[in-house]
N, C-alpha and C positions, 0 to 999 in steps of 0.2 A: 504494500500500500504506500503510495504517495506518500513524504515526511509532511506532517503537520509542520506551517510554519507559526514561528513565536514572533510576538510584538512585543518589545520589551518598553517599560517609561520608567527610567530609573532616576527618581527624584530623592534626595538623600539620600539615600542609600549608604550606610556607613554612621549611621546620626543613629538610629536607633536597632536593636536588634533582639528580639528575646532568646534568651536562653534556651539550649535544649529539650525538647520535652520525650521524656524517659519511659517506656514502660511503666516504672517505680512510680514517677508522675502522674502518669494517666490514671494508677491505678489506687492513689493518692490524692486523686482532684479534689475530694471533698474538701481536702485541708490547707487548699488556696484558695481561700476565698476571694480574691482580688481578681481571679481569673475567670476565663472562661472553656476552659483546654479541651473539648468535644461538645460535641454534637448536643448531646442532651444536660451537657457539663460535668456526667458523672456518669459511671458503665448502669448507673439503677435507673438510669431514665425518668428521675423526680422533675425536671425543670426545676429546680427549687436552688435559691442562693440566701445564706444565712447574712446577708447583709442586710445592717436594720438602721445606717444611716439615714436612707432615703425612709421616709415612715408614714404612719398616720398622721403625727401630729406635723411633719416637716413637709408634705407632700404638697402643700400650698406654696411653699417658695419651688419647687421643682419648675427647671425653665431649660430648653434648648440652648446649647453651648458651642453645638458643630453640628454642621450635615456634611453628607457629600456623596454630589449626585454621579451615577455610577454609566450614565448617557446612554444608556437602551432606551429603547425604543418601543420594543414587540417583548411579551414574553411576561413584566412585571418579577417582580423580586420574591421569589420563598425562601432566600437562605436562612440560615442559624449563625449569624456574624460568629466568631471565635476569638480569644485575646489570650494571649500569653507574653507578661511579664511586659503590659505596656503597646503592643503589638497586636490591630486589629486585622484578619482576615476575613475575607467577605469573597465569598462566589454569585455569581448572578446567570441571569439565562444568555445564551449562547456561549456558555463557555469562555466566561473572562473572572480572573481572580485578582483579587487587589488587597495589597498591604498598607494597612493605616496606621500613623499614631492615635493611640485609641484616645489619647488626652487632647490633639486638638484635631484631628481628620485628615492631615497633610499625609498626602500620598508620598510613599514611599519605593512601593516597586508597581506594575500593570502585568498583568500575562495575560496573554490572549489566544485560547487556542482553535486556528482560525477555522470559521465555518465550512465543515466538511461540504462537498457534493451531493450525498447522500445520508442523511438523518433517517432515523426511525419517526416519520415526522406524525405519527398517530400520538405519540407519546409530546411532542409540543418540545419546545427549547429551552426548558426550565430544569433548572439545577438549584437544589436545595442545600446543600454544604460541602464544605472541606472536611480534612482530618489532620491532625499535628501527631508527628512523630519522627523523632531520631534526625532532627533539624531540616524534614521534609514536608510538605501541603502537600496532600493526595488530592484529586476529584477526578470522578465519573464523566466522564464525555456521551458527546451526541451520539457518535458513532461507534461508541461501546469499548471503549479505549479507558485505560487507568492510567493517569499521570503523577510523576514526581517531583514538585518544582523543587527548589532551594528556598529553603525559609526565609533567608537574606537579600536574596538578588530577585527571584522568581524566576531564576533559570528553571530550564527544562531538564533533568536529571535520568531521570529515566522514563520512558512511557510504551505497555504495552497494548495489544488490540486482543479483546478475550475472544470475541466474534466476530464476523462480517458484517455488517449491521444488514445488505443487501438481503444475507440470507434469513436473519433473523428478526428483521423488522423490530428490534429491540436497542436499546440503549439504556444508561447508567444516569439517574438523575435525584437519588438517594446519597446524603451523604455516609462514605465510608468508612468502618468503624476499625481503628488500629488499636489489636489486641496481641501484647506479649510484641513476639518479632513479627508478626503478621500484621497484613492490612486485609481486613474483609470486606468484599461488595456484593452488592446485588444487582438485580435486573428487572428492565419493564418487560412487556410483552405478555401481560395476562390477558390483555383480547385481541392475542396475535394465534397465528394455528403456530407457536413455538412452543419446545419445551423449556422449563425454564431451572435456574440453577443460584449456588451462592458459591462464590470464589475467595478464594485467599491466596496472596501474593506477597513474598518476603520482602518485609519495608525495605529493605536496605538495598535489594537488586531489583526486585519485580520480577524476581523468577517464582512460578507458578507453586503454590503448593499445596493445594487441595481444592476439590468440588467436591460440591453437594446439589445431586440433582434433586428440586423439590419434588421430582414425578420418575419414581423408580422405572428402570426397565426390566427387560425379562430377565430373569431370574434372581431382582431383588423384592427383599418386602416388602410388600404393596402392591408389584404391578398387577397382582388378580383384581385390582380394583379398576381396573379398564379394562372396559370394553375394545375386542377386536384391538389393531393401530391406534384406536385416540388418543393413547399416552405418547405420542410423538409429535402433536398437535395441541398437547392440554395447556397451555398457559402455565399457572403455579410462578406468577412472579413472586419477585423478593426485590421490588422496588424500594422499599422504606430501608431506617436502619435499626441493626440489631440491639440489644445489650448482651452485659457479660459478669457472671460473677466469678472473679477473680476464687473465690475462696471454693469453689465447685469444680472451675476450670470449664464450666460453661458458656458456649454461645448462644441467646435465644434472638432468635428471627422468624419475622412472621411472612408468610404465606399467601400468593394472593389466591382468588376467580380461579377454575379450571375455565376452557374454550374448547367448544363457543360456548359466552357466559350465557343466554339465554334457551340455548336449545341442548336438549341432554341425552338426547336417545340413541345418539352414536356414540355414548362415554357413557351408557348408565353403571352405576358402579358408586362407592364412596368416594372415589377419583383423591386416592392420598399424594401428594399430602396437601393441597389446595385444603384453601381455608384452616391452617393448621398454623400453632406456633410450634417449632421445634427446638432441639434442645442439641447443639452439637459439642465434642470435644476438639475444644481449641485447637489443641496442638496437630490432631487428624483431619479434622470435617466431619468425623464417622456420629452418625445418630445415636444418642445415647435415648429419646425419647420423642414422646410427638404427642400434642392434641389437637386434633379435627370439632373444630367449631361447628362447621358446616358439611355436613354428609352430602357428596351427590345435591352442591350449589345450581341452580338454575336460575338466581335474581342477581349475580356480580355482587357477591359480599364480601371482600376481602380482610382478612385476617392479618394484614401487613403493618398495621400500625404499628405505636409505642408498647415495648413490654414493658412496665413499671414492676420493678423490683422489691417487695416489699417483707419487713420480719415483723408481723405482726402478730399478738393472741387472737385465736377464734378459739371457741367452744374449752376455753381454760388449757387451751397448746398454744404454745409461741410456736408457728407455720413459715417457714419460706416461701413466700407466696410469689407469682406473678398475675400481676392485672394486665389485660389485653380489651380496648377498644373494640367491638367489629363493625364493619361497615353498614352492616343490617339493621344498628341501634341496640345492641345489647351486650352487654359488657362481662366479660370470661375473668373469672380466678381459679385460679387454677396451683399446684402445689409444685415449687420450681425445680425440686429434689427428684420427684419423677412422673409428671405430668399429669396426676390424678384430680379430679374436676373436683371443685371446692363449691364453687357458686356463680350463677348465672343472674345478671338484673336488666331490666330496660333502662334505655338512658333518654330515651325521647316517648314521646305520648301518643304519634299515627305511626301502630305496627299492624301490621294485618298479613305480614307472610310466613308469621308462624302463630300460634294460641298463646305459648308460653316455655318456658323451657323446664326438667324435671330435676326432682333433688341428686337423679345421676345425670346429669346432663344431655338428656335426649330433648329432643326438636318433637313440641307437639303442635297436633293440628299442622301441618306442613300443607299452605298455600301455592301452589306450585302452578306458575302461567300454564295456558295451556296454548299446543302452536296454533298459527293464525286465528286467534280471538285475541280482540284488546282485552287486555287485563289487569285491573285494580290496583298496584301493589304501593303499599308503605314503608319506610320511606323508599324515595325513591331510589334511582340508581345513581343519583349522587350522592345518598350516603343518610345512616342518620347521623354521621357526622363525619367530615373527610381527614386527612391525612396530618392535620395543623393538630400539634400535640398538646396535653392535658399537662397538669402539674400536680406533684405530691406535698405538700407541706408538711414537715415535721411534728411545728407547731402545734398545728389544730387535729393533724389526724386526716386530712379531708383529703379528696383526689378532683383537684377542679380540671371538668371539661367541656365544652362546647358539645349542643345538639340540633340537628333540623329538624322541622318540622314542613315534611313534604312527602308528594307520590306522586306515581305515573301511572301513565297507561302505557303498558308494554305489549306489542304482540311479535310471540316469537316466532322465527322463519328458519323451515330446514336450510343449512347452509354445507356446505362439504369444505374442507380445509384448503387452503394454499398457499405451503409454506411461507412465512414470515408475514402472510397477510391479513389484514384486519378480519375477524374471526368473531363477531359476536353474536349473530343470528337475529337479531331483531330491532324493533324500532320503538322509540321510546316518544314519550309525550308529558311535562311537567304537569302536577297536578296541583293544587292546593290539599290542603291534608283535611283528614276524617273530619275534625272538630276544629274549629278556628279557625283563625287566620295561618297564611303560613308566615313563616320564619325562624330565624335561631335563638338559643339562651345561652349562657356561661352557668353553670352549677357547682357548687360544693356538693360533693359525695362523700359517704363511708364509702370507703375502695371496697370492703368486703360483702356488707348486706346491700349497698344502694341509697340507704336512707340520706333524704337527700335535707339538707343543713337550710340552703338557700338559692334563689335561682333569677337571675338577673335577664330578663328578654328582649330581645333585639327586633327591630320593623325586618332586617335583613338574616342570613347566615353570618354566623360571625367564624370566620377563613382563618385566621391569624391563630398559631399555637398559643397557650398559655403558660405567663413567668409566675413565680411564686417567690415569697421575699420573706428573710429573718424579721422584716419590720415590719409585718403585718399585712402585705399588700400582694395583692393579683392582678396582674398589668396584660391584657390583649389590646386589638384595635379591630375596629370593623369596615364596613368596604367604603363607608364614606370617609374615610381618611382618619374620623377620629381614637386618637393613641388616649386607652383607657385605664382609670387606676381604680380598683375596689378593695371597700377593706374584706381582706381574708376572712375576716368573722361574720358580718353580716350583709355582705353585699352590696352594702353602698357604694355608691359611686363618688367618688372623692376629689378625683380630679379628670383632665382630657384636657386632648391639644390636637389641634387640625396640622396634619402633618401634610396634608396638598394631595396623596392620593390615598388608593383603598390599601388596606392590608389585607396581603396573604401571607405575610411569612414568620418568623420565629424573636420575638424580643429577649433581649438576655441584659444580665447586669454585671457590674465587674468594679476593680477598683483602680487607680491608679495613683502614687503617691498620698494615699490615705484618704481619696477622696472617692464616693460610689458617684457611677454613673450609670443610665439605664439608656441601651440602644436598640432601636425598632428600626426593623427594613419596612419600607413600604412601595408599592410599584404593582397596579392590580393585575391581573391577567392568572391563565390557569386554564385549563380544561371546563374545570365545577364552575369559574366565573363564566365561561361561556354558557352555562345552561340557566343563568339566574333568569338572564332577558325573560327567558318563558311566563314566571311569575313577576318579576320584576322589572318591567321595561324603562326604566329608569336607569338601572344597572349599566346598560350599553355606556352611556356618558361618565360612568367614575373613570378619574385620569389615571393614567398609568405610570407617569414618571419613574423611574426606580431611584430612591434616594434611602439612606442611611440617615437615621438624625436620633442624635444621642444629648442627653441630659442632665444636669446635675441639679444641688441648691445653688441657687442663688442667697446671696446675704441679705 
């Protein structure tokens, strides 16, 4: 394949530099709290930062300090910014990375890895983060490439191609989780006729060192779970990112859609491990365990989100727990030691494509379209809540996340495969939901029963992940632009600031020189933004700009 070429913009360069970040580091993030060193800040996937400068009682002088605009165009901003030791990283869509002083925004280095000819272009131009490690930034490309820059300069270090993107109609748009000496990724193409996988590549070269196919072949366990060839067509992304506990030696990564997502008669079967989180060993790839949320999917409910990591008592046992989001609106715990089903809850209020779920985790009443008839289904197929992550707080105990309130009419159409091609058998139609109006909330949960504390509602979807803070506070934003602070206990709304466009992407907080600051991407665009028009025709006109704008006290 053709060399990618690099645009380098090397402004200071040599003025600031963070430190290396160590395995020991990463696996120690908790206890820098000044930082932001991954993805979710910590391998347990809290979103939470014990910094309690910024507060309830100080969050009225909270005021914008720096932006800086990152010049796209197409596409809108989901990263998870990253800081280490002073040093902001930011990825954006089309594949451009940029190093900031995170104290005043001044660009330090640009990388740009230039737009391939051929894109997986079902899956869109969006790129959600980096990874830090071993004084390298990893990210996922269009064309299904993993790259190495230099922490320092944003040279290009190493970069390998996992696929063809041609053949696979698939790309890399989750950021990559560096575990031990490894970097592990994933992949889209859950409504491609692909099959799909999780990869690990040694930090330090980028030479290969294990896969994991989500969709066994013949003569692994599982493949009795497909039908005829389908499992060479099934989907089973692993577009999101994983966690890890270090103390287990565990990877958990979630699982998307088998394909085609709406037609099942050519796959019937449990179709493993779609819709599943898994449970791998680090050092191998090899499956120590698995749970299937959704048996034999036929509504696109992906199991890909946040694993939240949790050591909580239930029933007078302190449990290693993990919480999993699904797409479908209901929310999995499950036990992280060997994947045995703990508890199932709703997280949204229009579900109608199951009754309920049982105290062993079976699917009752199963709503299942049927082909060519429009059909009912809640929420719809974007989600009862999409891919913008939850947060755990310490503090209160609670797990805040974001929920829709929506459905469709779906009618599904036999379709036959063709490889790497879009694969999902039917045609959708946004609906308003059962009861009310539609739109989204922000809620405080018990992660384990569901019981929900309090619940904050939105006229729109609220897109943007959720931060959590030692100082009391739960910060999203929603698609009209405005950057939101509630207090962690009762939901109030405490403050906001029009940051110019909508948000989709991940806010985080950090420190530098002893001072906290909170920074939010915003820049709207998405797949899910394109289906709001349906119910929302106003939606079309939120701006897209992609900008960084970060915050401190003012005196």
């Amino acid at each position: 394949m053709t060399r990618i070429l690099v645009a380098l913009s090397l402004v200071g360069v040599g003025a600031l530099h963070a430190q290396e970040v160590t395995s020991r580091r990463l696996i120690d993030a908790d206890k820098e709290t000044q930082n932001w060193l991954q993805y979710s800040r910590t391998y347990n996937a809290w979103r939470y930062s014990p910094l309690d400068q910024i507060n309830r009682n100080s969050i009225r002088r909270l005021a914008p300090v720096w932006s800086f605009q990152t010049g796209d165009i197409q596409g809108g901003l989901q990263a998870t910014p990253l800081v280490a030791d002073g040093v902001m990283y930011v990825s954006t869509s089309w594949n451009r990375v940029f190093a900031l002083d995170a104290a005043t925004g001044r660009k330090l280095w640009h990388y740009f890895y230039e737009k391939p000819k051929q894109i997986a272009a079902a899956y869109g131009p969006w790129n959600r983060g980096v990874a830090l490690g071993y004084g390298l930034v990893f990210m996922g490309t269009l064309d299904n490439h993993l790259v190495a820059l230099d922490a320092k300069t944003g040279r290009e270090v190493w970069n390998v191609n996992i696929e063809d993107v041609a053949t696979c109609g698939c790309n890399i748009t989750g950021a990559p989780l560096v575990v031990k000496d490894k970097v592990v990724v994933g992949v889209t193409a859950g409504d491609s006729a692909h099959r799909g996988y999780i990869n690990a590549f040694d930090a330090k070269t980028g030479k290969h060192a294990w896969r994991f196919w989500t969709i066994p072949g013949p003569g692994e366990p599982g493949h009795e779970t497909w039908k005829g060839d389908s499992w060479k067509y099934g989907g089973g992304s692993s577009w999101m990112t994983g966690s890890f506990d270090p103390e287990l030696n565990l990877i958990y990564w979630g699982v998307g859609n088998p394909a085609a997502d709406f037609y099942g008669e050519d796959r019937r079967g449990a179709n493993l491990y779609t819709d599943s989180t898994v449970a791998l060993d680090a050092d191998t790839g090899k499956l120590k365990w698995y749970y299937q949320q959704v048996p034999f999917d036929v509504w696109d409910w992906d199991s890909v989100y946040e694993n939240v990591l949790l050591d909580l008592n239930y029933k007078g046992q302190k449990r290693k727990l993990l919480v999993n989001v699904n797409k479908g609106g209901y929310v999995f715990v499950v036990d992280r030691t060997d994947g045995k089903f703990v508890n199932a809850w709703p997280l949204v209020e229009s579900l109608n494509w199951i009754k309920s779920i049982d105290e062993q985790g079976n699917l009752v009443g199963r709503n299942e379209p049927v082909v060519g008839k429009p059909n009912l289904i809640c929420p719809s197929v974007g989600g009862g809540r999409s891919w913008n992550h939850g947060a755990y707080s310490p503090k209160t105990g609670w797990f805040y996340t974001t929920g829709i309130e929506w459905c469709e009419i779906v009618t599904p159409q036999v379709q036959k495969p063709d490889e790497g091609k879009l694969f999902m058998a039917g045609e959708f139609e946004m609906k308003p939901p059962l009861k009310g109006e539609p739109g989204g909330h922000l809620g405080a949960y018990d992660p384990i029963t569901g019981e929900r504390a309090w619940i904050y509602r939105s006229k729109y979807p609220l897109l943007a992940s959720v931060l959590a803070t030692g100082g009391g506070l739960v910060f999203t934003g929603d698609p009209e632009g405005q950057f939101l602070a509630l207090d962690a206990t009762s939901g109030k709304k405490l403050w906001n600031f029009q940051t110019g466009s909508g948000h989709r992407g991940s806010p985080i907080t950090y420190a530098v020189k002893g001072r906290q600051y909170v920074a939010t991407p915003s820049g709207w665009g998405s797949a899910l933004a394109g289906l709001l028009p349906q119910l929302w025709p106003e939606t079309e006109h939120i701006p897209g700009g992609s900008t960084i704008t970060v915050f401190a006290l003012m005196e």
